[in-house]
Phi, psi and omega in degrees: 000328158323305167337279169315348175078034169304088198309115162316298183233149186224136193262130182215153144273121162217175208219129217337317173298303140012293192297310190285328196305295185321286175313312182282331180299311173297321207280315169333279192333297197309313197263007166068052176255339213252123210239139190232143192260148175267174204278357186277317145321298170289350186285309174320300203284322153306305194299333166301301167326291192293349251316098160218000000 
């Protein structure tokens, strides 16, 4: 990555809500509570909301 002139690490801010969003969004996964939608899905699940 060097090489590529790529940064390896990037400095961001953020703030508890961020942090716990993250966190808590990980502990879902881990425990198969957190269902990730395909973009067909999401497409499905606006147009639904929005009703059209």
């Amino acid at each position: 990555m060097t090489k590529q002139h790529v940064d390896v690490l990037s400095v961001i801010e953020v703030n508890n809500k961020t942090i716990y969003g993250i966190k808590n969004r990980q502990v879902l996964k881990w425990l198969h509570l957190l269902k990730e939608h395909s973009p067909e899905e999401t497409r499905e699940n606006v147009a639904l909301y929005l009703g059209r």
